[in-house]
C-alpha positions in Angstrom: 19.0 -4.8 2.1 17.4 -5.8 6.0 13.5 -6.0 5.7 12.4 -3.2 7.7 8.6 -4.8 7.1 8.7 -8.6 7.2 5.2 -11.1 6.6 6.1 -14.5 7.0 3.7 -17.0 6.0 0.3 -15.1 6.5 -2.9 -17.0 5.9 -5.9 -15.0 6.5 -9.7 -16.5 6.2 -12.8 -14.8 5.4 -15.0 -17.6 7.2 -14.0 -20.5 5.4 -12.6 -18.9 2.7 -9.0 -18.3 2.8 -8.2 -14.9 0.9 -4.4 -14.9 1.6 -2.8 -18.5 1.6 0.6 -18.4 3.2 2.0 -15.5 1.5 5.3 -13.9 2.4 6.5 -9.9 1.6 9.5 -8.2 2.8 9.9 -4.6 2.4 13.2 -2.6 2.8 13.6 1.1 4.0 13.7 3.2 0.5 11.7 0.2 -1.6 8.7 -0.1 -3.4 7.4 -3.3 -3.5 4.4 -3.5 -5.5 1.4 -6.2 -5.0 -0.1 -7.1 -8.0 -2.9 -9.6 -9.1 -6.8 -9.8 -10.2 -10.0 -8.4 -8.3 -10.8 -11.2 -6.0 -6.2 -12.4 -5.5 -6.0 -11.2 -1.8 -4.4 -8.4 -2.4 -6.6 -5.6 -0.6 -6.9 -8.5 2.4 -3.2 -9.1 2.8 -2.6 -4.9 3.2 -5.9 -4.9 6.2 -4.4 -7.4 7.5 -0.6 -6.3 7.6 -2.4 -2.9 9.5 -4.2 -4.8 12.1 -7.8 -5.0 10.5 -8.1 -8.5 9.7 -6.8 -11.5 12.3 -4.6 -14.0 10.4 -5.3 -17.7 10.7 -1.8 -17.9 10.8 1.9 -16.4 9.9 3.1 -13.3 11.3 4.4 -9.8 10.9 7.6 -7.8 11.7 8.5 -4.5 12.0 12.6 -4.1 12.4 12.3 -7.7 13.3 10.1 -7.2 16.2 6.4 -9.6 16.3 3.8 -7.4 15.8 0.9 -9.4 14.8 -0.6 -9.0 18.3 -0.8 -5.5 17.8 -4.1 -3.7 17.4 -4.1 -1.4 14.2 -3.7 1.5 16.1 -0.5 0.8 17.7 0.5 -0.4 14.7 0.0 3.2 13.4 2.3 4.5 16.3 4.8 2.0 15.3 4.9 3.5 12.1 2.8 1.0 9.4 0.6 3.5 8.2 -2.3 1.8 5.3 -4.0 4.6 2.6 -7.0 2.4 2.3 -8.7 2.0 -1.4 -11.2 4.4 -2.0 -9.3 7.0 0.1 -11.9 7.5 3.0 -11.1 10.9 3.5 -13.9 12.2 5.8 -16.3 13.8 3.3 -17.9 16.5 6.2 -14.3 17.7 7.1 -12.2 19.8 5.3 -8.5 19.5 3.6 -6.9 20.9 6.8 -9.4 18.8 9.0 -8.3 16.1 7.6 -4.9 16.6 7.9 -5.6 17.3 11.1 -7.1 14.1 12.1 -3.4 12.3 11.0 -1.4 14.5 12.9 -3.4 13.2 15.8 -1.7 10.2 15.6 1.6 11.6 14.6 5.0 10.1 15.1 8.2 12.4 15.1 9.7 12.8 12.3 10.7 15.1 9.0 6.6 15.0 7.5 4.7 18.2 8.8 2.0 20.4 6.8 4.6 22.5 5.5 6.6 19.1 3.6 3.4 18.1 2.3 2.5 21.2 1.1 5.9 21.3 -0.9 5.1 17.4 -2.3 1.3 18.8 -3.3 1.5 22.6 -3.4 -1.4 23.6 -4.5 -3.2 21.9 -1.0 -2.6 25.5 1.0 -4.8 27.6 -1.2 -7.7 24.4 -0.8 -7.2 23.7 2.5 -10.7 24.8 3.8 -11.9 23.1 0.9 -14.5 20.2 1.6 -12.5 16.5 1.2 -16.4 16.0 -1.1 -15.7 18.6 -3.2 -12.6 17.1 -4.5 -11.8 15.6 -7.8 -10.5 11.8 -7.4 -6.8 12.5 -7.9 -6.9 15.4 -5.3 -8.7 13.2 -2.7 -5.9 10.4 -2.9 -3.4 13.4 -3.0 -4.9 14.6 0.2 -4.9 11.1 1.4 -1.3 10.1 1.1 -0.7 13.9 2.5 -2.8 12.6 5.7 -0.8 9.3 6.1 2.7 11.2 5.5 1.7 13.4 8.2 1.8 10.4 10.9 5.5 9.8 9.7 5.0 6.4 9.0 7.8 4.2 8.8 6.3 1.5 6.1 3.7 3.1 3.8 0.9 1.2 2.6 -1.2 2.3 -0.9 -4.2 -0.3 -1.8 -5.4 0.8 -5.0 -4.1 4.3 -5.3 -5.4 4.2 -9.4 -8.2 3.2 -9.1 -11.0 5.7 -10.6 -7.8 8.1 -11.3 -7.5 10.0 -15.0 -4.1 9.4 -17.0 -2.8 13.1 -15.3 -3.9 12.5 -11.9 -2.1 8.8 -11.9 1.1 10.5 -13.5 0.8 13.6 -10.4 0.1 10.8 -7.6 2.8 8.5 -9.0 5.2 11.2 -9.4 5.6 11.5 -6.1 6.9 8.5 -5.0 10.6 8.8 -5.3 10.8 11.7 -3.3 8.7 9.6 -0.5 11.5 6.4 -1.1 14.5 8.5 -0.6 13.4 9.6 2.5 13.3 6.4 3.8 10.0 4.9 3.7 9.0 1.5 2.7 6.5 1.8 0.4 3.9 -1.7 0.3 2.2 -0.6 -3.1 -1.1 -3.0 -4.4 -1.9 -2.4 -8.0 -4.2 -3.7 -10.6 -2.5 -1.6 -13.1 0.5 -3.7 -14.1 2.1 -1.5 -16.3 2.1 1.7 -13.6 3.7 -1.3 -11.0 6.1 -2.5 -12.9 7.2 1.4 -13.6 7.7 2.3 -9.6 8.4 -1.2 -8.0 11.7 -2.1 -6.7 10.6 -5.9 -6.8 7.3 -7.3 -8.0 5.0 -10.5 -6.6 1.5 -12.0 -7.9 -1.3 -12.9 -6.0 -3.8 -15.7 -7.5 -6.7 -16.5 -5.1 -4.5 -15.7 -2.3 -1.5 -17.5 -3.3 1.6 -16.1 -4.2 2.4 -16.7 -8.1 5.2 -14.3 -9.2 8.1 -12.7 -7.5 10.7 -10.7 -9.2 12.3 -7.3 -10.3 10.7 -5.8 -12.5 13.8 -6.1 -15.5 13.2 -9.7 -15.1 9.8 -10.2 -15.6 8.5 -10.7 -19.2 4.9 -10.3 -20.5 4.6 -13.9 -20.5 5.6 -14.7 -17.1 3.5 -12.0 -15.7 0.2 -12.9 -17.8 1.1 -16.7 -16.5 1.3 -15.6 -13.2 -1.8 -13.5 -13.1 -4.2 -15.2 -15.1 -3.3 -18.8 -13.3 -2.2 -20.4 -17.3 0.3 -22.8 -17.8 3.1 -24.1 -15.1 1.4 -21.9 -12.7 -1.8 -23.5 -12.5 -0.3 -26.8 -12.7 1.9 -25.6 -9.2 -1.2 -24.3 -7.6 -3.1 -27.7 -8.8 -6.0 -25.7 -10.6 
């Protein structure tokens, strides 16, 4: 499969900290490539940065084989890499249909419209003038993903979609992903929850203080290896010299 998203290398530092330590990702059109790794591994840094928010030290990124780590984030957004940022930042004053409003702004053409998402989360037309801070959690990161399909992104980005989520409102956001993959879309997923990762991802790497640990399908990867690879025990901290 061609990369339609490609990071080669990226090193990204936070002062003199370096968060992301020459890390590569590629991403295909119809593949989920899930991020995973400890609070404090990089991960949310390496998406920021992959959008245009953070300035890499060095490394670069791709889209369809084309340099753009020049690019500022929002041309990044009309070239269709499109981030759903942890937490969801919806904006809390506007509505549902505000909000929605405010991605298709930025729109790209393309088959995502109001009336797709409205299919993928139906129950968003009869809380559309609802305000975004009146939501429950999972309904907020629904309305969030909703918002980034809108633009008709080409690589989708999801940092943290689980995070604060109840067991249903995981399963309803997750359950939408294959319907988003067979459309086309690469999907750059970063996930603390290992077993939800390993469920969705078309391949799998580890980040340990910014350093790339694991990479792998998920059929390949044992509990061993993964703990290893997360936790920094074993042959892996003896590679990384910890």
């Amino acid at each position: 499969m061609s990369s339609l998203l490609e990071v080669r290398e990226l090193t990204v530092c936070h002062g003199q900290l370096e968060a992301v330590r020459g890390v590569s990702v590629a991403v295909g059109a119809g593949e989920v490539v899930a991020i995973i790794g400890a609070n404090g591994a990089g991960k949310s840094t390496l998406l920021r940065t992959i959008a245009g928010l953070h300035k890499p030290a060095s490394g670069r990124v791709l889209l369809d084989g084309t340099d753009i780590t020049a690019l500022s984030p929002e041309k990044r957004v009309a070239a269709g890499v499109v981030l759903v940022p942890e937490g969801r930042r919806l904006f809390a004053s506007l509505n549902v249909e505000e909000n929605h409003q405010a991605g298709a702004y930025r729109a790209r053409p393309g088959p995502w419209d109001m009336a797709r998402v409205t299919q993928l989360f139906p129950w968003i037309a009869e809380r559309r003038r609802q305000p975004a801070s009146q939501l429950s959690g999972g309904e907020q990161q629904a309305v969030a993903i909703a918002r980034a399909l809108i633009i008709n992104p080409r690589v989708l980005m999801l940092d943290e979609p689980s995070l604060g989520l109840s067991p249903l409102a995981l399963r309803r956001i997750y359950a939408v992903l294959p319907e988003l993959v067979a459309s086309g879309l690469g999907v750059l997923l970063v996930e603390q929850d290992v077993r939800q990762a390993l469920k969705v991802a078309t391949r799998v790497q580890c980040l340990l203080e910014g350093r790339q640990t694991l990479e792998g399908v998920p059929a390949d990867l044992d509990v061993e290896r993964i703990e290893a690879a997360y936790f920094g025990i074993g042959p892996v901290a003896e590679r990384l010299g910890t």
